[in-house]
C-alpha positions in Angstrom: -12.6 11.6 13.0 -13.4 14.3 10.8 -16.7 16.3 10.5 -18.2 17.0 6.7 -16.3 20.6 6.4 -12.7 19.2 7.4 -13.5 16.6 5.0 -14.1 19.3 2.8 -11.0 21.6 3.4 -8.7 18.7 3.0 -10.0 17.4 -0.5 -9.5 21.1 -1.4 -6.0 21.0 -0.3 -5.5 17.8 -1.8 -6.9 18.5 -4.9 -4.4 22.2 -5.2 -1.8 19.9 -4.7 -2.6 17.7 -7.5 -3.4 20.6 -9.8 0.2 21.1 -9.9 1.4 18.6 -11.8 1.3 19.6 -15.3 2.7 18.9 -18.2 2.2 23.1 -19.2 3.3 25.9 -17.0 1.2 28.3 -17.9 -2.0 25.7 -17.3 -3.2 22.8 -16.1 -3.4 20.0 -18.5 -2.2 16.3 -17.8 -2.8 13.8 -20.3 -2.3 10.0 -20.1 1.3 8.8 -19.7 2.7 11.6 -19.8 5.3 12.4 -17.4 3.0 15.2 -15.3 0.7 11.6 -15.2 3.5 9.9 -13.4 4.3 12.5 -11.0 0.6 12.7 -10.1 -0.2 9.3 -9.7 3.0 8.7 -7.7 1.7 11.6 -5.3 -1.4 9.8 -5.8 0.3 6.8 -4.5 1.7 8.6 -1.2 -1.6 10.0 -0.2 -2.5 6.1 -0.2 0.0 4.8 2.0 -0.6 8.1 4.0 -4.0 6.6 4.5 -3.2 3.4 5.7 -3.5 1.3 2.3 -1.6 -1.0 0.8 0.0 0.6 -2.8 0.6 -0.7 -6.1 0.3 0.2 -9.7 -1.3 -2.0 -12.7 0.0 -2.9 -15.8 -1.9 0.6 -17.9 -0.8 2.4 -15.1 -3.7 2.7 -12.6 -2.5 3.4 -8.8 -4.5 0.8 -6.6 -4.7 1.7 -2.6 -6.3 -1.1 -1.1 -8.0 -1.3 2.4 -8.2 -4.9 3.5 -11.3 -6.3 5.2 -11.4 -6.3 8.7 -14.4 -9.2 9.8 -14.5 -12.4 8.4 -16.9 -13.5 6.3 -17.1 -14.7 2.4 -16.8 -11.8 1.3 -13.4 -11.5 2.3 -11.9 -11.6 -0.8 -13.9 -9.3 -2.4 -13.7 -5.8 -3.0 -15.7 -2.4 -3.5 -13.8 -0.5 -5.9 -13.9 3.1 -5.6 -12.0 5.8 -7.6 -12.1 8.3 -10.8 -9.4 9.6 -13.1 -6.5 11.5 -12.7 -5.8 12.4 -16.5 -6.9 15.9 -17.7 -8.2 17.9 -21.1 -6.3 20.5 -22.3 -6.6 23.5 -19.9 -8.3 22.2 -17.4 -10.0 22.6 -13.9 -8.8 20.8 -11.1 -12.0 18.9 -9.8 -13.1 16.9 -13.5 -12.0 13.4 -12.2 -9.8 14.3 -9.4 -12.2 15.1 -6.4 -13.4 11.3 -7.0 -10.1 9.8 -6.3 -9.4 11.9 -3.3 -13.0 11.7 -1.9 -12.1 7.8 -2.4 -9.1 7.9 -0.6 -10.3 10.6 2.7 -13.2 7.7 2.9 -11.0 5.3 3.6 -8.6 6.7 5.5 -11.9 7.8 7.9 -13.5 4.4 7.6 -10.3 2.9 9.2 -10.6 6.2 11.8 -14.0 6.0 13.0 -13.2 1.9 13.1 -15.8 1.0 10.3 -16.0 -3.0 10.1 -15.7 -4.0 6.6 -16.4 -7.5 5.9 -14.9 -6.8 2.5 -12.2 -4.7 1.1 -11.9 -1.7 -0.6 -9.4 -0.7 -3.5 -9.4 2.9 -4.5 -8.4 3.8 -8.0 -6.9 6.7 -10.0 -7.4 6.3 -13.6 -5.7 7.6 -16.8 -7.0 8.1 -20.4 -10.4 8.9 -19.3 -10.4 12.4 -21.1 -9.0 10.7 -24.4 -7.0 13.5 -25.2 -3.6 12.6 -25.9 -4.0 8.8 -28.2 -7.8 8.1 -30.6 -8.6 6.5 -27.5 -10.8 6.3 -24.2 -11.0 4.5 -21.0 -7.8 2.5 -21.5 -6.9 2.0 -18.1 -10.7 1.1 -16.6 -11.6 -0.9 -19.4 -8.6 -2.6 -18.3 -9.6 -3.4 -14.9 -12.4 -4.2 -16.2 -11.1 -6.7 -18.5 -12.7 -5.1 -21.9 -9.8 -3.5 -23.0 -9.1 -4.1 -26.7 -5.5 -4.7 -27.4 -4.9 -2.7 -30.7 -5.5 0.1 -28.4 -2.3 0.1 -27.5 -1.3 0.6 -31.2 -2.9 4.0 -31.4 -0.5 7.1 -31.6 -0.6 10.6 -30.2 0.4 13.7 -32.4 4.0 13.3 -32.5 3.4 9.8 -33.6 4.4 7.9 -29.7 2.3 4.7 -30.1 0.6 4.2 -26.9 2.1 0.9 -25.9 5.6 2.9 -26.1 4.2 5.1 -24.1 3.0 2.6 -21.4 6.6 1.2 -21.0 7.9 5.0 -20.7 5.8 5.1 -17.7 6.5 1.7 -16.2 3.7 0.0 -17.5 3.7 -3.4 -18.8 1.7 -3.3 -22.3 2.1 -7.7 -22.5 0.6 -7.6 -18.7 -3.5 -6.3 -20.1 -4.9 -9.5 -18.7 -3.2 -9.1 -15.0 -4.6 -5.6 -14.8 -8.5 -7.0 -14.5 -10.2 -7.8 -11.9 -12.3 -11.0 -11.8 -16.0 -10.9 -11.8 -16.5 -12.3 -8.8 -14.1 -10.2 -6.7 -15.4 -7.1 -7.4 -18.8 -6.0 -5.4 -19.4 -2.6 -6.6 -18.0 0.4 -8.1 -18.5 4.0 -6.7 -17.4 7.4 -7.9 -17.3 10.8 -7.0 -17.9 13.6 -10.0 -18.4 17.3 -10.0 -21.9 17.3 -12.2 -20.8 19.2 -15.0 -23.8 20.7 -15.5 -26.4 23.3 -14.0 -29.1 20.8 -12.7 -28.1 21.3 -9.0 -27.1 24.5 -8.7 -30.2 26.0 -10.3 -31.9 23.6 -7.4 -29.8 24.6 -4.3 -28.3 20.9 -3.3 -25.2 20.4 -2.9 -25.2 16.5 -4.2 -27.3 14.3 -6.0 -27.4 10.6 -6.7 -26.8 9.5 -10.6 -29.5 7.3 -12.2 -27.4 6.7 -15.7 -24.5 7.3 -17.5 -25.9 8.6 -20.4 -25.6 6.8 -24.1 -24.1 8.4 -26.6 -24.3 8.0 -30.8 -21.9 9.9 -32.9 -22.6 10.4 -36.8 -20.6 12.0 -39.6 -23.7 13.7 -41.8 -22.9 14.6 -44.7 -25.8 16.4 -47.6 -24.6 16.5 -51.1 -25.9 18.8 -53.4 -24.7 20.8 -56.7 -22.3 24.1 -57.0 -23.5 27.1 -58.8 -23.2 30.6 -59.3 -24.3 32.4 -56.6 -25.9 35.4 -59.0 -27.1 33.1 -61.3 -29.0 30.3 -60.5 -32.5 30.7 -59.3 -33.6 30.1 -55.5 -36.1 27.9 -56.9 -33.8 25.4 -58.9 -30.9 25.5 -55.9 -29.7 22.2 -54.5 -28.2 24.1 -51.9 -26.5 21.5 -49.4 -26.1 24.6 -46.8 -29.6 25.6 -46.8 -30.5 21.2 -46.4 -28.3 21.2 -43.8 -29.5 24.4 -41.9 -33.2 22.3 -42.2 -31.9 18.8 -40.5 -30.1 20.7 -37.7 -33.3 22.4 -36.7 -34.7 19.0 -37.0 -32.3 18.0 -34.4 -33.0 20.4 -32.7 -36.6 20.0 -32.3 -36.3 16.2 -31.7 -34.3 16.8 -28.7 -36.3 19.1 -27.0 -39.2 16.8 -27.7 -37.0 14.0 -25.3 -36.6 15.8 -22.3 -38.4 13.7 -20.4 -35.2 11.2 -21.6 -32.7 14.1 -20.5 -32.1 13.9 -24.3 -29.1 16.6 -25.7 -28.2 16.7 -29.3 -25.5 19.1 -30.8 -23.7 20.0 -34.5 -20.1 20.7 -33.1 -18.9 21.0 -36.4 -19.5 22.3 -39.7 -17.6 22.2 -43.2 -19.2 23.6 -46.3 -17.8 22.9 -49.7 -16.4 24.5 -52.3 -16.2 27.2 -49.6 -16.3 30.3 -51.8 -18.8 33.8 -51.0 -19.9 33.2 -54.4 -20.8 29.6 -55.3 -23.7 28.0 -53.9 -22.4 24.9 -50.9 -22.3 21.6 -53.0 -21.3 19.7 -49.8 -21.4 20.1 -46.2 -20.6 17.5 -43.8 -21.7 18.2 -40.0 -21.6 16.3 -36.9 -24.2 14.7 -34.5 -23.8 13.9 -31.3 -27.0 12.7 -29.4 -27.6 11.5 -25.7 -30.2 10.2 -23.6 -30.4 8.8 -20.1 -31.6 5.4 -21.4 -30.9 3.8 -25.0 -34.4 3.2 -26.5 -35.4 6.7 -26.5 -32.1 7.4 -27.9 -32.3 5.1 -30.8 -35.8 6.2 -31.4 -35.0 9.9 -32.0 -31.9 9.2 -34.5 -34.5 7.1 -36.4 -36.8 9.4 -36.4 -34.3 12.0 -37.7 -33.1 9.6 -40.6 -36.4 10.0 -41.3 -36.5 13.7 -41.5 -33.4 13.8 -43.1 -34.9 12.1 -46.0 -37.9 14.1 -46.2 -35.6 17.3 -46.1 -32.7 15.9 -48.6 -35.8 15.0 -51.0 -37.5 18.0 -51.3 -34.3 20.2 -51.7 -32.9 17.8 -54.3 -29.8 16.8 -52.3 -28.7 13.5 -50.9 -27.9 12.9 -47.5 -26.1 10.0 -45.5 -25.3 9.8 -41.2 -22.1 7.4 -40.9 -22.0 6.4 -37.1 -18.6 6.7 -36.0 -19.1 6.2 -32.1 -21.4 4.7 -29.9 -21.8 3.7 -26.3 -24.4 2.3 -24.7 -26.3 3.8 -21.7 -24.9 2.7 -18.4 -27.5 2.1 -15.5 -26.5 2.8 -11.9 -28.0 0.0 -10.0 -30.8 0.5 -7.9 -29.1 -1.0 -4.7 -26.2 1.4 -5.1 -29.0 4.5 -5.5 -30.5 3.7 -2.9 -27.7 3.1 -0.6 -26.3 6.8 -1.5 -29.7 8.3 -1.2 -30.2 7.3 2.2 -26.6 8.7 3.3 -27.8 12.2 1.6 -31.5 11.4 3.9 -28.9 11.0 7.1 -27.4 14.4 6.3 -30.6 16.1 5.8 -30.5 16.2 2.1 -33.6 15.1 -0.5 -30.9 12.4 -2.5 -32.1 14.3 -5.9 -31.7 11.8 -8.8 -30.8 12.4 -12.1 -28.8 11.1 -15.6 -24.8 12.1 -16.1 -25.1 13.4 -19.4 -21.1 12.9 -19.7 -19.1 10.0 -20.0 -16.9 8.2 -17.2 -15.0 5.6 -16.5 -18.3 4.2 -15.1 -19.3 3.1 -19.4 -16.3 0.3 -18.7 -16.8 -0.9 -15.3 -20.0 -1.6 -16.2 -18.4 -4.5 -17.9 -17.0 -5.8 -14.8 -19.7 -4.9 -11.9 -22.4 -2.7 -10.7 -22.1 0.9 -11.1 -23.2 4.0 -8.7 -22.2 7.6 -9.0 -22.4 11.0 -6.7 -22.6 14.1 -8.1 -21.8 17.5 -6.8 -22.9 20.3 -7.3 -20.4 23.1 -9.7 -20.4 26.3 -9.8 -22.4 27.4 -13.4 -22.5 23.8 -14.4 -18.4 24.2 -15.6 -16.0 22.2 -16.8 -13.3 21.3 -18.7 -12.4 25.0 -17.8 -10.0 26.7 -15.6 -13.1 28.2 -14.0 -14.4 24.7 -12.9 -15.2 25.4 -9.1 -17.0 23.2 -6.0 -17.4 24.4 -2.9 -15.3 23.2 0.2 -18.6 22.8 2.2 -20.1 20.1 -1.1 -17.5 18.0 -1.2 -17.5 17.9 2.6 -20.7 16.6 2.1 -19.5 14.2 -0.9 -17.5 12.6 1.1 -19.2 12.0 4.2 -22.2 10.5 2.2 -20.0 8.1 0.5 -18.8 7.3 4.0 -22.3 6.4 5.3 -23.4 4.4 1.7 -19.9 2.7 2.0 -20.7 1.8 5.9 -24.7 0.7 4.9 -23.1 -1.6 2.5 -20.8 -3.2 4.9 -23.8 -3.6 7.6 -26.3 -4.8 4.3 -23.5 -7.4 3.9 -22.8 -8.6 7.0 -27.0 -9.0 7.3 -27.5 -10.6 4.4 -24.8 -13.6 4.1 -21.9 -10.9 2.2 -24.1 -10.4 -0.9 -25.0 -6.8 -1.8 
């Protein structure tokens, strides 16, 4: 039996070892298939074993360690699934995704130690594709076991042209085996995760972990304001249909309508900018931008990008340009059920900790499980809020804690089980 810092020391060891499989020598980056994935994921795979599970690997690719129950009861044949991703963006940290599959696999492998009684089973996972990077694609291999995946997925092509599904069979994956990779509704009873917060929140609060309400929805748009070229000397301020200037106005809008949803968690951002014809001395005839705009629940979400078409108009009208938002992405807001809240809350109460609660402004693998079963999530706490950087950092003594807290939610699910007739 370990305590919470051994737990700790080993995930950091584990997770150094992981952080050397790349597909780039001079950093870490692992993308989906690739053949630094298949290294990983095979270490992946021995850790597994190493812990007394039984191994195997899904159709897209997913390594599967699975604990088996060890009291009878109906729910027997059910499982709580438990894992994260293993895939990586360019340059990356090594905590993003990783620390969840290796805090999955150190609770198991101390459930079986400390002689936890599970009357159900427990598969941990390690994902691929949840970072998108390498294919016009996300959440392949959970929406897989999660049986949402859509097929022309596997159609899409990276940069050198590889279509996905070629790919898939590179790896020894079985792109005409989607269906056998998902689970059916009524085996699965839960599904946990791990996560570095990516953000400040706790930190700037001194706790080390915090319990995640939602997955935040997301809504992406293409805006684009269309105005009329000119001569920069020449034409008037006053008679400008300046698409710039417009555009300047609506992203202060957005601006202003975010900060007014902070009770939502609400973040809105303009990651891109092109203006056209692009010259010093011609006044912008076009600019398209982009929107991205998140809220921990989906009404307040909607709401705000209504109330910015809105504002958009008003802007658009009185410059004399037009203005049009073309939605190319959205995702619903993914609720964390309450059971599963509650459940890691009171194994942060047993260590002494307040169980904060708060929204995951990022995606995760969590937007396709939802499909499938309940959702819970554990944050920890990173150093500066990092990620998807080199610098990303968590302390050994955090994902001590991480881990032990999963243990004890994991163990009051078993006992909730057992009490109530299996359901939980």
């Amino acid at each position: 039996m370990r305590t919470p810092i051994e737990l700790g020391v080993r995930a950091e060891a584990m997770l150094a070892e992981l952080a050397a499989f790349s597909d780039d020598d001079a950093n870490l980056t692992r993308l989906y298939l690739s053949p630094a994935h298949r290294a990983a994921a095979d270490h992946v795979a021995e850790w597994m074993r190493a812990a007394g599970l039984d191994v195997g690997f899904d159709a897209l690719g997913t390594a599967r360690g699975r604990l088996k129950p060890t009291v009878p009861g109906r729910a027997g044949n059910r499982r709580l699934l438990i894992g994260s991703h293993i895939d990586t963006v360019v340059n990356a940290g090594r905590y993003d995704g990783m620390l969840g599959v290796v805090a999955g696999i150190l609770a198991a492998e101390e459930i079986r130690a400390r002689g936890i009684e599970l009357p159900f089973g427990i598969d941990v996972l390690a994902f691929g594709d949840e970072e998108g990077v390498r294919f016009p694609t996300t959440l392949v291999s959970s929406s897989a076991v999660a049986g949402c995946l859509v097929p022309s997925d596997l159609e899409a092509r990276d940069a050198d042209g590889v279509p996905l599904r070629d790919a898939l069979l590179a790896f020894g994956g079985d792109p005409e085996a989607i269906a056998s990779a998902a689970y059916a509704r009524e085996e699965a009873l839960a599904y946990l995760e791990v996560h570095i917060e990516q953000g400040p929140v706790l930190e700037a609060e001194g706790l080390p972990i915090g319990i995640v309400t939602s997955i935040a929805g997301q809504s992406r748009f293409s805006v684009t304001v269309a105005g009329e070229a000119g001569h920069a000397g020449t034409v008037p301020m006053l008679l400008r249909r300046d698409a710039l200037a417009a555009s300047a106005e609506m992203i202060l809008a957005i601006e202003d309508v975010a900060r007014a949803g902070q009770a939502h968690q609400m973040v809105a951002t303009v990651g891109r900018l092109t203006a056209r014809p692009g010259a010093v001395n011609v006044i912008p005839a076009e600019v398209i931008f982009t929107l991205d705009i998140r809220a921990d629940a989906d009404a307040p979400r909607l709401t705000a990008i209504a109330d910015l078409d809105a504002r958009f108009q008003a802007i658009a009208a009185r410059r004399g340009v037009s203005v049009a938002m073309d939605k190319f992405y959205e995702s619903p807001t993914t609720p964390c059920a309450p059971r599963l809240q509650e459940a890691l809350a009171a194994a942060a109460g047993d260590l002494g900790l307040p169980g904060r609660r708060l929204a995951s402004g990022a995606g995760h693998d969590g937007h396709a499980m939802i499909h499938l079963t309940d959702v819970g999530m554990l944050f920890v706490r990173c150093r500066g809020g990092i990620s998807h950087n080199p610098a990303e950092f968590a302390a050994v003594d955090d994902m001590g804690l991480a881990v032990e807290a999963l243990i004890r939610a994991i163990e009051r699910l078993a006992t909730d089980a057992a009490s109530s007739g299996d359901r939980i």
